[in-house]
ZAVEX-540210 format. One record per residue: z, y, x of N, C-alpha, C in turn; residue number from 1; chain. Coordinates in steps of 0.05 Angstrom, whole numbers. Atoms other than C-alpha are relative to their C-alpha. Layout:
BEGIN
<gudo><n_up>Z</n_up><n_north>Y</n_north><n_east>X</n_east><ca_up>Z</ca_up><ca_north>Y</ca_north><ca_east>X</ca_east><c_up>Z</c_up><c_north>Y</c_north><c_east>X</c_east><num>NUM</num><chaine>A</chaine></gudo>
...
***
This chain:
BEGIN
<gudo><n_up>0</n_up><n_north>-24</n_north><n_east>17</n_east><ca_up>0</ca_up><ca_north>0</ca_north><ca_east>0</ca_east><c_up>0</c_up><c_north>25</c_north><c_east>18</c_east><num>1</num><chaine>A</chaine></gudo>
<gudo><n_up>7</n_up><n_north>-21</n_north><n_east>-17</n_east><ca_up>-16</ca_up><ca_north>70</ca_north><ca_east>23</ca_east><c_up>16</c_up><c_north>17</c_north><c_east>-3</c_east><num>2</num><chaine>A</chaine></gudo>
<gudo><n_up>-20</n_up><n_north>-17</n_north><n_east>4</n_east><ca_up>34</ca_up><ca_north>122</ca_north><ca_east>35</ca_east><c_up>-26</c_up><c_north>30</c_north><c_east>-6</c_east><num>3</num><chaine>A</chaine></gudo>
<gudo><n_up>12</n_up><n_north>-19</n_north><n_east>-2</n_east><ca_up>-25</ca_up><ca_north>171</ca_north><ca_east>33</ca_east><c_up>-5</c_up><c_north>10</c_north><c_east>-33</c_east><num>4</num><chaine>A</chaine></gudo>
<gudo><n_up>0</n_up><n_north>-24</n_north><n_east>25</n_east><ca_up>-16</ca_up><ca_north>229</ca_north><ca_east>-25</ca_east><c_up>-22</c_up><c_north>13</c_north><c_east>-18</c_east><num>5</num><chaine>A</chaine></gudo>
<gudo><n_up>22</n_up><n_north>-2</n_north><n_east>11</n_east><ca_up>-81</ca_up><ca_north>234</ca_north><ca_east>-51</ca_east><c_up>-8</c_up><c_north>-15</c_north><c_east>-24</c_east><num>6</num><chaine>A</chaine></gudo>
<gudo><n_up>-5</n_up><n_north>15</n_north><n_east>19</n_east><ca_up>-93</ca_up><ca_north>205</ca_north><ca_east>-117</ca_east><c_up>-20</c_up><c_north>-18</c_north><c_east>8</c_east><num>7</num><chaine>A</chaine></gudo>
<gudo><n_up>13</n_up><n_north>20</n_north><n_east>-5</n_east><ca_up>-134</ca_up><ca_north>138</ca_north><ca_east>-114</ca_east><c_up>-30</c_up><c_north>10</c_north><c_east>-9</c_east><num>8</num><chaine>A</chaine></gudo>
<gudo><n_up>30</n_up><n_north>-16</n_north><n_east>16</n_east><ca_up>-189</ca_up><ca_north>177</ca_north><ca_east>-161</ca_east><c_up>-8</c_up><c_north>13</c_north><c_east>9</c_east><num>9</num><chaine>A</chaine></gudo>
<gudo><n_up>8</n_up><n_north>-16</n_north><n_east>-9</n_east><ca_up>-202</ca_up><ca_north>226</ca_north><ca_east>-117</ca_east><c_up>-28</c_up><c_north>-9</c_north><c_east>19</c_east><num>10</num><chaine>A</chaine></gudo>
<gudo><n_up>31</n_up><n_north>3</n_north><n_east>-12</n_east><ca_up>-266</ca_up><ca_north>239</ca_north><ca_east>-66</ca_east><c_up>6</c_up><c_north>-28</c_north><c_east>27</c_east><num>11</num><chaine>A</chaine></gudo>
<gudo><n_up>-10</n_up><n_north>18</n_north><n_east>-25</n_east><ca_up>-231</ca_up><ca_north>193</ca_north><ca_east>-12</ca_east><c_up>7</c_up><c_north>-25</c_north><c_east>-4</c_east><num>12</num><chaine>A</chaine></gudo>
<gudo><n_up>7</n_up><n_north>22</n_north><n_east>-1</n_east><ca_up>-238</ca_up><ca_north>121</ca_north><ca_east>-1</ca_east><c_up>30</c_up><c_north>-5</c_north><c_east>11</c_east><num>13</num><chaine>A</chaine></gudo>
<gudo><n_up>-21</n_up><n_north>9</n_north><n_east>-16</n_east><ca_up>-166</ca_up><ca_north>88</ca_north><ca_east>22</ca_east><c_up>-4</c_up><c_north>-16</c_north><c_east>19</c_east><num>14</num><chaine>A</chaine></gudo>
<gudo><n_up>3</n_up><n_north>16</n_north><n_east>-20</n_east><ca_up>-165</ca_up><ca_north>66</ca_north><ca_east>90</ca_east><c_up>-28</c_up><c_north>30</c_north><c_east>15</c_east><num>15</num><chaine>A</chaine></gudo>
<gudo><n_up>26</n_up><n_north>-12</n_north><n_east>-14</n_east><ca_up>-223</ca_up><ca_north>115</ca_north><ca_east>108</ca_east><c_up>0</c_up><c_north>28</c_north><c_east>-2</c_east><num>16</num><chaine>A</chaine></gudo>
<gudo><n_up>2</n_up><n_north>-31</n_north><n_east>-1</n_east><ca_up>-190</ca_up><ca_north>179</ca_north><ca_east>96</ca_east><c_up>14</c_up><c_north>14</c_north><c_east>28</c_east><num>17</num><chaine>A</chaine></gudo>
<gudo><n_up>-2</n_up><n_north>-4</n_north><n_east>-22</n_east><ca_up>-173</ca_up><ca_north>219</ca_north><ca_east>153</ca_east><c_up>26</c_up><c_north>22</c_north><c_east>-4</c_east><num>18</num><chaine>A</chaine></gudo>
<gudo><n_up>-24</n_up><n_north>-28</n_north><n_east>-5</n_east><ca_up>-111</ca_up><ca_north>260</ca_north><ca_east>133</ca_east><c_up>26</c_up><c_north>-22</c_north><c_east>19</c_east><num>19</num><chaine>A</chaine></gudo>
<gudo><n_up>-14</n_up><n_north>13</n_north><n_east>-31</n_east><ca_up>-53</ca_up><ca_north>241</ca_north><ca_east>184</ca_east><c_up>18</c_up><c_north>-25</c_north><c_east>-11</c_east><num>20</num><chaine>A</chaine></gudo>
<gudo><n_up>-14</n_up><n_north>25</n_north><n_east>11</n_east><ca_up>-19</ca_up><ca_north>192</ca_north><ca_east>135</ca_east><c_up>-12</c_up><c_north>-22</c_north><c_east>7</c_east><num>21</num><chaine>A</chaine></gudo>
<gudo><n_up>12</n_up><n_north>28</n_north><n_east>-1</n_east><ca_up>-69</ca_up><ca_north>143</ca_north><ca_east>128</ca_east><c_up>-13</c_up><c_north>-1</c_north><c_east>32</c_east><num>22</num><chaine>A</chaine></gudo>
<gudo><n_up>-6</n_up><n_north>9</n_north><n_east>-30</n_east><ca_up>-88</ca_up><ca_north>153</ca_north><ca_east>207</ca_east><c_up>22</c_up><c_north>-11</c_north><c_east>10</c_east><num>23</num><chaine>A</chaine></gudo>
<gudo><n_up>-19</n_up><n_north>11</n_north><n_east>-9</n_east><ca_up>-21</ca_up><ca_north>135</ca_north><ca_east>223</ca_east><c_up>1</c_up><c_north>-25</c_north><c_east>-3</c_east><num>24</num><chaine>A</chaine></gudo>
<gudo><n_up>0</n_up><n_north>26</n_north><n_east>8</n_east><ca_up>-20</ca_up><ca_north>75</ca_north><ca_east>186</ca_east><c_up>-24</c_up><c_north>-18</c_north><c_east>13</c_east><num>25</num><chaine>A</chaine></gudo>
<gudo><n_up>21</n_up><n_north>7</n_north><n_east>-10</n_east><ca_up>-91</ca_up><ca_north>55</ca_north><ca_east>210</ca_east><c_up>14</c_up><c_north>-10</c_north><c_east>24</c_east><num>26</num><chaine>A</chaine></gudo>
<gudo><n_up>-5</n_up><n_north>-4</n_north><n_east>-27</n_east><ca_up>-59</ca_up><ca_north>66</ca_north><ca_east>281</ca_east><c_up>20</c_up><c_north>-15</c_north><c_east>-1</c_east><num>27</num><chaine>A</chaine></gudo>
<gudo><n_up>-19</n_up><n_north>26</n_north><n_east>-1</n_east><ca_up>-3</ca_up><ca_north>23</ca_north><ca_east>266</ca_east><c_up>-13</c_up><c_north>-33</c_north><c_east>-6</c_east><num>28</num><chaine>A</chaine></gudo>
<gudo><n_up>7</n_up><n_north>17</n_north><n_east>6</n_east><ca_up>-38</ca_up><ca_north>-26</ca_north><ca_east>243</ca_east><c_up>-16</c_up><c_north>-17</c_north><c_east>17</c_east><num>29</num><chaine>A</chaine></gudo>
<gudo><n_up>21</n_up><n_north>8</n_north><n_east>-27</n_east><ca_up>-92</ca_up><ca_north>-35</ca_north><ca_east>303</ca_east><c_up>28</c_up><c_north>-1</c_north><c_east>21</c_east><num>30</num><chaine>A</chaine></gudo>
<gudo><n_up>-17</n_up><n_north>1</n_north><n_east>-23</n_east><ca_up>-25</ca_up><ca_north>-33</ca_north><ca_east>349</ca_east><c_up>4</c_up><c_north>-26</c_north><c_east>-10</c_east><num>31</num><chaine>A</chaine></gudo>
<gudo><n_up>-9</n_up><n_north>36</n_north><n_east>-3</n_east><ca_up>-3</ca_up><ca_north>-97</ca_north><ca_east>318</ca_east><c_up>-13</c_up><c_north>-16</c_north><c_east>5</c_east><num>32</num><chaine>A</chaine></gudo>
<gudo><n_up>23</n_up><n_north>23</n_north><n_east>-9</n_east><ca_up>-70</ca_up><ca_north>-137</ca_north><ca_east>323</ca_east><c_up>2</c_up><c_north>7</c_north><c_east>26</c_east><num>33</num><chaine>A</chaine></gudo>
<gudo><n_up>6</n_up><n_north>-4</n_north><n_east>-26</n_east><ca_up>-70</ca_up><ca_north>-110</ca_north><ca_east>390</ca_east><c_up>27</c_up><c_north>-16</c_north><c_east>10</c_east><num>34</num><chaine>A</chaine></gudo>
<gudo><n_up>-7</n_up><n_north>20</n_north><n_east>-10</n_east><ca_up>-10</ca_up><ca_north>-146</ca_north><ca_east>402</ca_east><c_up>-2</c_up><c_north>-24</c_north><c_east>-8</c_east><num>35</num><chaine>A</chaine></gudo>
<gudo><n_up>6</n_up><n_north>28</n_north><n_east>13</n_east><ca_up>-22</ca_up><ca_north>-202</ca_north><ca_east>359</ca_east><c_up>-25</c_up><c_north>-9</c_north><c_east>24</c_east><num>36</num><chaine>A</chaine></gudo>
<gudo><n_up>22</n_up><n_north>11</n_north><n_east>-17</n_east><ca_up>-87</ca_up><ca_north>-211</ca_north><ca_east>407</ca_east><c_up>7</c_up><c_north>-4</c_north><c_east>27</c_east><num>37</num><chaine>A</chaine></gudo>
<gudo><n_up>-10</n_up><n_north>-1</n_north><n_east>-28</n_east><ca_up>-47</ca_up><ca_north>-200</ca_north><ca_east>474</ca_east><c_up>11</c_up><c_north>-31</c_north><c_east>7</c_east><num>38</num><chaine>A</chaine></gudo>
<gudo><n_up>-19</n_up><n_north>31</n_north><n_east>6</n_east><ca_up>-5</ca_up><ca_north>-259</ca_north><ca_east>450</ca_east><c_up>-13</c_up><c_north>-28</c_north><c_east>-1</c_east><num>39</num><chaine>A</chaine></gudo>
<gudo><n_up>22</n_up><n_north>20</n_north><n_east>-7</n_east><ca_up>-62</ca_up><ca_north>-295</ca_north><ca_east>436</ca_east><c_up>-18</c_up><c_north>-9</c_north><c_east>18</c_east><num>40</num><chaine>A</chaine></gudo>
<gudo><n_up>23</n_up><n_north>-1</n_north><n_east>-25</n_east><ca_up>-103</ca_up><ca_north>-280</ca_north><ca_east>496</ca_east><c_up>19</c_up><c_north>-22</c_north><c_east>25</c_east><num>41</num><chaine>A</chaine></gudo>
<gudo><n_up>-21</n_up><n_north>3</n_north><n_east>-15</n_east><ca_up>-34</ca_up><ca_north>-301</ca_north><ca_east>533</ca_east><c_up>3</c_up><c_north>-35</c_north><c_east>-4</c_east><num>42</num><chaine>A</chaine></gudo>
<gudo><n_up>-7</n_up><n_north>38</n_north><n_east>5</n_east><ca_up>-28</ca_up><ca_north>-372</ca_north><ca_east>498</ca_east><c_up>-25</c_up><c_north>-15</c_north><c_east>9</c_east><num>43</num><chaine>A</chaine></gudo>
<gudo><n_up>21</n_up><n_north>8</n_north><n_east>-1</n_east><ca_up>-101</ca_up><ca_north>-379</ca_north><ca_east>510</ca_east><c_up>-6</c_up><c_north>-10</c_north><c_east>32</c_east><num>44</num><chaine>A</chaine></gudo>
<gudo><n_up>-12</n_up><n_north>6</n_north><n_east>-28</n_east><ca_up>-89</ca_up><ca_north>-369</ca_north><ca_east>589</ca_east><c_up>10</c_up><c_north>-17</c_north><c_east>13</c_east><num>45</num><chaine>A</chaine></gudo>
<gudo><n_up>-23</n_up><n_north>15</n_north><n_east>-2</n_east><ca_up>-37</ca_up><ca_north>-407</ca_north><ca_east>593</ca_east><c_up>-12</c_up><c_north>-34</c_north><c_east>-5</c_east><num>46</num><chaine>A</chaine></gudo>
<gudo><n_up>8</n_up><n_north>25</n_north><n_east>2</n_east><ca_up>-69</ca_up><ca_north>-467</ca_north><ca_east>558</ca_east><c_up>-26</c_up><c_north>-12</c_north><c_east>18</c_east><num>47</num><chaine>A</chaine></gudo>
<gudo><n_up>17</n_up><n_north>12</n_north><n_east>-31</n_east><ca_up>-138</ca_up><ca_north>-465</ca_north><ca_east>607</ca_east><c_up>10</c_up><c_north>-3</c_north><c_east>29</c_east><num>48</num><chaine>A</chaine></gudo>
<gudo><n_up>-10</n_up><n_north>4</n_north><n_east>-32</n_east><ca_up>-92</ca_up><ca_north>-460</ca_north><ca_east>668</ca_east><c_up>17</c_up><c_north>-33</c_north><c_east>-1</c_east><num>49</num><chaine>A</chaine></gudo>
<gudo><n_up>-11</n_up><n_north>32</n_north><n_east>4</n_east><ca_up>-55</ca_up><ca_north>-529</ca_north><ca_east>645</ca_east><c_up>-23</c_up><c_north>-19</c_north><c_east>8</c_east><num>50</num><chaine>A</chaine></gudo>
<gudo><n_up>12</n_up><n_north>17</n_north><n_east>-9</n_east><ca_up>-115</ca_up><ca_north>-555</ca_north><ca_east>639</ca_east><c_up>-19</c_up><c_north>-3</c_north><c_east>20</c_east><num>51</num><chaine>A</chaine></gudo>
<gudo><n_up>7</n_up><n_north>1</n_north><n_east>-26</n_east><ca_up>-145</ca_up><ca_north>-532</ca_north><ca_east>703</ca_east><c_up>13</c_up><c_north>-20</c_north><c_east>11</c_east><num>52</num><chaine>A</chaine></gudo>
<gudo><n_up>-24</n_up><n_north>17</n_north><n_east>-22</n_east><ca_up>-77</ca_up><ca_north>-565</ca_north><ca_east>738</ca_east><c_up>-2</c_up><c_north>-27</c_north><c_east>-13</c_east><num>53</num><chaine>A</chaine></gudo>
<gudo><n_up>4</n_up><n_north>27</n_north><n_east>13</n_east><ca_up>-87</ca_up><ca_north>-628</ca_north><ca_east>696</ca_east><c_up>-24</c_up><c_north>-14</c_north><c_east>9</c_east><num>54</num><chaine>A</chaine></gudo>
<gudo><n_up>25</n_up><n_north>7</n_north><n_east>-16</n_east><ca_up>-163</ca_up><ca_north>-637</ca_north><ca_east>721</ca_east><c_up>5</c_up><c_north>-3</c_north><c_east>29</c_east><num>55</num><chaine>A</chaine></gudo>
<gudo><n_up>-10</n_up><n_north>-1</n_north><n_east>-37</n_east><ca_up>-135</ca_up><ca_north>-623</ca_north><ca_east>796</ca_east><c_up>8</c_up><c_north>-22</c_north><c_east>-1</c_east><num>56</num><chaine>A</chaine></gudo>
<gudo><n_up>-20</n_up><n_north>24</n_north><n_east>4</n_east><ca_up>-82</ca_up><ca_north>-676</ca_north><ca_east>781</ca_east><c_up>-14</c_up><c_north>-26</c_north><c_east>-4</c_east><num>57</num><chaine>A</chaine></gudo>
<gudo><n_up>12</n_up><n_north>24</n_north><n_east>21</n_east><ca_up>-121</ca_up><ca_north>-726</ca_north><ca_east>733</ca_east><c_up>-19</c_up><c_north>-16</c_north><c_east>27</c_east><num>58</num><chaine>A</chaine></gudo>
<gudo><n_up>22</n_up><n_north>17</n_north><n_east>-12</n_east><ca_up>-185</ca_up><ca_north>-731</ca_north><ca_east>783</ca_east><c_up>12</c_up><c_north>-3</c_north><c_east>29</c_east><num>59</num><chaine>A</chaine></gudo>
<gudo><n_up>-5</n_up><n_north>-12</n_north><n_east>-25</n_east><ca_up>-149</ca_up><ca_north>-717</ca_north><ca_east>855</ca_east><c_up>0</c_up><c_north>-36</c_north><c_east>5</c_east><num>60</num><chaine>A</chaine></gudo>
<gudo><n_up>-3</n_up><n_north>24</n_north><n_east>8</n_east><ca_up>-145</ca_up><ca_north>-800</ca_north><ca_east>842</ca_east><c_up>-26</c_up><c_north>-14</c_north><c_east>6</c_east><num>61</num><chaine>A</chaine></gudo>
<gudo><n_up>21</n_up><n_north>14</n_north><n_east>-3</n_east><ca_up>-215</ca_up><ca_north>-811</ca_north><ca_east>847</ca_east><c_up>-21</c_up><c_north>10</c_north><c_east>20</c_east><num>62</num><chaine>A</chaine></gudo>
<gudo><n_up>21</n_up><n_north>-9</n_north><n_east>-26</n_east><ca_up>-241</ca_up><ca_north>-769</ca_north><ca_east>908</ca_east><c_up>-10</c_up><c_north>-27</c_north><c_east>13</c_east><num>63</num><chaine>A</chaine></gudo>
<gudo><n_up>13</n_up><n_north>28</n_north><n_east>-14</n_east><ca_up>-289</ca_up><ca_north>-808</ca_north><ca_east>945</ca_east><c_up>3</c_up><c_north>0</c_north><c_east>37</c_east><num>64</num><chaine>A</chaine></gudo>
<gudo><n_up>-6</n_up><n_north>6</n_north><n_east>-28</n_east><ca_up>-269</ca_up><ca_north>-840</ca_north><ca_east>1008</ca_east><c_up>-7</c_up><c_north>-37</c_north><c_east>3</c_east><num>65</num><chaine>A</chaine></gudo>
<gudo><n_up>20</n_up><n_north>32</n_north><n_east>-8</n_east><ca_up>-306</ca_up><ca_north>-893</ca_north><ca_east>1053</ca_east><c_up>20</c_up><c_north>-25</c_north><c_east>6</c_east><num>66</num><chaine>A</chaine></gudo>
<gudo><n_up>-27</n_up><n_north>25</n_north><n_east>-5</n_east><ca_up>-278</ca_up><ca_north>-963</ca_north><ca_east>1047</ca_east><c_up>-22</c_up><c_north>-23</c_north><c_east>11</c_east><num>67</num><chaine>A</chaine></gudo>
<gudo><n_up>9</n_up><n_north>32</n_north><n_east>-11</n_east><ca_up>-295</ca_up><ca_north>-1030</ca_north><ca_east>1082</ca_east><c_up>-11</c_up><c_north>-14</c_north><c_east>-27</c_east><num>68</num><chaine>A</chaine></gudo>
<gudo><n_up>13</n_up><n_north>12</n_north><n_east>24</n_east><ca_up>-350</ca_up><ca_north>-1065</ca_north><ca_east>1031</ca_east><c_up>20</c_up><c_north>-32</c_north><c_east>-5</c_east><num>69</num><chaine>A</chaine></gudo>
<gudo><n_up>-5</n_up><n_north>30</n_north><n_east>2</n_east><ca_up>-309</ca_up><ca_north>-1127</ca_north><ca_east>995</ca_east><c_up>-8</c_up><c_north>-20</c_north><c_east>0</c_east><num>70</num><chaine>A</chaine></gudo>
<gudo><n_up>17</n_up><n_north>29</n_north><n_east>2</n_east><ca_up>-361</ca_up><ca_north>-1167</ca_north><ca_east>986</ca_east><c_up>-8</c_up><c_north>-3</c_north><c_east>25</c_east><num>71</num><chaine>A</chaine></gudo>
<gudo><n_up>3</n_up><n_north>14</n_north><n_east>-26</n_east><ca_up>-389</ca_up><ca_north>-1172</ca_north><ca_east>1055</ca_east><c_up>20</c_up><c_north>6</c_north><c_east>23</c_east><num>72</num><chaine>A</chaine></gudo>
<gudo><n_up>-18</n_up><n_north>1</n_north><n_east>-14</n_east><ca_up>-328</ca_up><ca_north>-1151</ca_north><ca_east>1086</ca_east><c_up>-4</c_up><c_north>21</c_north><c_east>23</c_east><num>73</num><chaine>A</chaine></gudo>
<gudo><n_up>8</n_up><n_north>-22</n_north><n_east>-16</n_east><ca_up>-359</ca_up><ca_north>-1095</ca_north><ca_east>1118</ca_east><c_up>-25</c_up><c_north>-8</c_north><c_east>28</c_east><num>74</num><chaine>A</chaine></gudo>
<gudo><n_up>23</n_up><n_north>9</n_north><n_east>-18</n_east><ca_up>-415</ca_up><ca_north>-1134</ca_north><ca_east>1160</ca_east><c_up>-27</c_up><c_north>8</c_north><c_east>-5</c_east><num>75</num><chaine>A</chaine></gudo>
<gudo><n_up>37</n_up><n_north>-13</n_north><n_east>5</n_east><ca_up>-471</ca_up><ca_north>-1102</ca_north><ca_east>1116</ca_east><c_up>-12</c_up><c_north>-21</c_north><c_east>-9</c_east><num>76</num><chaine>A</chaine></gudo>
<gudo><n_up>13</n_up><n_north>30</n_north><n_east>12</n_east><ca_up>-499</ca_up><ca_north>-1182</ca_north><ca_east>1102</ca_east><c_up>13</c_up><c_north>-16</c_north><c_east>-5</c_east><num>77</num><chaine>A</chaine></gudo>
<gudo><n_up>-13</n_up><n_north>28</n_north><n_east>10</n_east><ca_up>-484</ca_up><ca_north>-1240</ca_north><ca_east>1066</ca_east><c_up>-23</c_up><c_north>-22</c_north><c_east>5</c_east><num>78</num><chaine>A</chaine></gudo>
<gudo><n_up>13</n_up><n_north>21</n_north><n_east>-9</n_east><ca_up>-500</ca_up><ca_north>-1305</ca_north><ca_east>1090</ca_east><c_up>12</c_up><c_north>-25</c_north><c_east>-22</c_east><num>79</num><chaine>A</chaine></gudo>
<gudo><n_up>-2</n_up><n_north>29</n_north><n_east>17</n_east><ca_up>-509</ca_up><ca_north>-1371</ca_north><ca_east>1041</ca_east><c_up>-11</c_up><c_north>-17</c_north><c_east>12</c_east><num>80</num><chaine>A</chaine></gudo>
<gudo><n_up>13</n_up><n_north>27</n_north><n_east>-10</n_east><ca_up>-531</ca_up><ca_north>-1443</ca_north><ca_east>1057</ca_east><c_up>-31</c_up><c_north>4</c_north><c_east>-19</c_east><num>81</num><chaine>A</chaine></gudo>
<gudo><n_up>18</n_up><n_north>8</n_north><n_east>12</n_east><ca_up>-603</ca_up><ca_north>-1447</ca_north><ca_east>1031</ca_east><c_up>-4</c_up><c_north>-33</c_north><c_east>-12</c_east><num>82</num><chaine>A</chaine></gudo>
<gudo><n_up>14</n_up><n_north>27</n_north><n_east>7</n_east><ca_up>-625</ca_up><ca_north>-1515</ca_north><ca_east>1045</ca_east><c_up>31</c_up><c_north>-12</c_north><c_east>25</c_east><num>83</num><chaine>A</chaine></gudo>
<gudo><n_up>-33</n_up><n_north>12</n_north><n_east>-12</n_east><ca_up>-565</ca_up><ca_north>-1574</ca_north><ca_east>1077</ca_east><c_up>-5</c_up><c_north>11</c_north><c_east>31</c_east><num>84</num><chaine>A</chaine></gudo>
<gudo><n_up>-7</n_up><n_north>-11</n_north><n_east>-33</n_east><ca_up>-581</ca_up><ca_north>-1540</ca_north><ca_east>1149</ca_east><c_up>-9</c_up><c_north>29</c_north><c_east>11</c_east><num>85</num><chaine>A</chaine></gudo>
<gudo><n_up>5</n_up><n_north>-13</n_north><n_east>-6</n_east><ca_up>-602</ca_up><ca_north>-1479</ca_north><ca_east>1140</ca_east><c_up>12</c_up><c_north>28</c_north><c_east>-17</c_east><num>86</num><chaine>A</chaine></gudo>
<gudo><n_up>-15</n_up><n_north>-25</n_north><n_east>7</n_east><ca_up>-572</ca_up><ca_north>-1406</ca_north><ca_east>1131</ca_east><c_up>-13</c_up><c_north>19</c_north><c_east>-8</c_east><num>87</num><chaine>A</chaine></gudo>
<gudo><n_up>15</n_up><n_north>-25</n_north><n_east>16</n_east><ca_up>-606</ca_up><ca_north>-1346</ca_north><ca_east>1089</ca_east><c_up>19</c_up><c_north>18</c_north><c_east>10</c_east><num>88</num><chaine>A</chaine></gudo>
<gudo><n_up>-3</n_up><n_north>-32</n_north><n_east>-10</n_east><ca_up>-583</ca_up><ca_north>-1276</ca_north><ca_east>1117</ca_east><c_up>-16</c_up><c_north>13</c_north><c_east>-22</c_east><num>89</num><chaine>A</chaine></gudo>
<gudo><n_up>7</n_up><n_north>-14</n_north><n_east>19</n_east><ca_up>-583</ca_up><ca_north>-1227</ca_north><ca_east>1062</ca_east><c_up>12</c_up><c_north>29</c_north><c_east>7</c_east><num>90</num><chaine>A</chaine></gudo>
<gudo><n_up>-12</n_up><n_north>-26</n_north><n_east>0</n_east><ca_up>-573</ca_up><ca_north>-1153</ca_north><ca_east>1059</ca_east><c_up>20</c_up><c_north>3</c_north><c_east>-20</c_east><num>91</num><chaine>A</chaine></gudo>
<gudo><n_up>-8</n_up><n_north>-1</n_north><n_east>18</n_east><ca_up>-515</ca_up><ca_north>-1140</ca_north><ca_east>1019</ca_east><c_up>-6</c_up><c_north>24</c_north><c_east>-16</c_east><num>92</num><chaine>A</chaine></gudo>
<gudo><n_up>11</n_up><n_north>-16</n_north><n_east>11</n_east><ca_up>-527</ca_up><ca_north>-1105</ca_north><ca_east>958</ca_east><c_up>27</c_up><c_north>19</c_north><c_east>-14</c_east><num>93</num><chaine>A</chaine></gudo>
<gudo><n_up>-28</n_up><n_north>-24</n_north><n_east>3</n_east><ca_up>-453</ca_up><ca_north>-1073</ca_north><ca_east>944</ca_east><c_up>-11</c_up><c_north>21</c_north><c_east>26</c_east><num>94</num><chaine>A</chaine></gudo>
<gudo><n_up>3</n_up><n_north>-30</n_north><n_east>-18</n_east><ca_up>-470</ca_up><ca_north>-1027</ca_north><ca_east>1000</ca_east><c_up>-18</c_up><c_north>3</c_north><c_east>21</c_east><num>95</num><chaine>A</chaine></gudo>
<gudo><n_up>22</n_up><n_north>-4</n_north><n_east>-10</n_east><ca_up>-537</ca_up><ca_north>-1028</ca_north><ca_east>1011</ca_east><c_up>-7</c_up><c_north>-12</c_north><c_east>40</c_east><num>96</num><chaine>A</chaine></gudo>
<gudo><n_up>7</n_up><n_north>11</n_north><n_east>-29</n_east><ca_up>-532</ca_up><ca_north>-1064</ca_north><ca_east>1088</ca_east><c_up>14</c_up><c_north>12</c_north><c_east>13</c_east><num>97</num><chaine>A</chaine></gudo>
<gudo><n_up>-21</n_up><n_north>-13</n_north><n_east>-18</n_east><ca_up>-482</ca_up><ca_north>-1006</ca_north><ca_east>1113</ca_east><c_up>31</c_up><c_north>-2</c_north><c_east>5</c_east><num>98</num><chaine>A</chaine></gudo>
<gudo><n_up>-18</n_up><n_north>12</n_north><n_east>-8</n_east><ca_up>-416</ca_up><ca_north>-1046</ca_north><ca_east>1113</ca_east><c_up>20</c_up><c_north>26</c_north><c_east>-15</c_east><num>99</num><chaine>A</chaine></gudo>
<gudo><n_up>-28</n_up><n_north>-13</n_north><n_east>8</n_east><ca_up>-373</ca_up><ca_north>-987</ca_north><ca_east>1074</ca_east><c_up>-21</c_up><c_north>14</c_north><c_east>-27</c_east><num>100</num><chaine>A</chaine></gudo>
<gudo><n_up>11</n_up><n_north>-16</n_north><n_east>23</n_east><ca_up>-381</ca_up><ca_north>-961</ca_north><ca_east>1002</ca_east><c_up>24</c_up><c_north>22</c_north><c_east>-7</c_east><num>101</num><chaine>A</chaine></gudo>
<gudo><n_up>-10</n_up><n_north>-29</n_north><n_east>6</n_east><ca_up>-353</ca_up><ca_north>-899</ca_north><ca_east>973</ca_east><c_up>14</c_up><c_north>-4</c_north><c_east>-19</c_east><num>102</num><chaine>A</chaine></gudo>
<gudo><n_up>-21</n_up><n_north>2</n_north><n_east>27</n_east><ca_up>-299</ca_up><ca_north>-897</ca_north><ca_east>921</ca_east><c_up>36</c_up><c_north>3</c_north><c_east>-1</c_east><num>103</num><chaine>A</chaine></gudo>
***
């Protein structure tokens, strides 16, 4: 409701008149959204910096660092029996023939 003294019937629109009542009120009114938005901007902050530190945290788990391949044991090849006397030499395919994979 408007403290402004002007009758409702008159040439002036409420909210859009410019005598110092209804400025005031206007001006109060933009101060509270203004903090209502500060507060908001503040929770908003607050919640992408969590989940910055939560991504740091969550992935810091899965940097990649070189390990000895398990399957060939880090030799790069795997060797099977083909036939009863003879040995097949294979490239291993966990890590491409270079004896360490990434993970």
């Amino acid at each position: 409701m408007s403290l402004c003294q002007l009758p409702e019937n008159s040439h002036h629109t409420i909210g859009k008149c410019n005598c110092g009542i209804c400025l005031a009120e206007r001006i109060s009114k933009l101060e509270i959204e203004e903090i209502k938005l500060k507060e908001n901007f503040k929770e908003l902050e607050n919640k992408y910096n969590d989940l910055l530190n939560f991504k740091n945290v969550a992935f810091r788990q899965y940097e990649n660092k070189p390990h000895k391949c398990p399957v060939c044991n880090g030799k790069g090849s795997d060797s099977s029996w083909v036939e009863p006397q003879t040995i097949k030499i294979v490239m291993c395919n966990s890590c491409e023939g270079k004896g360490i994979v990434w993970g």
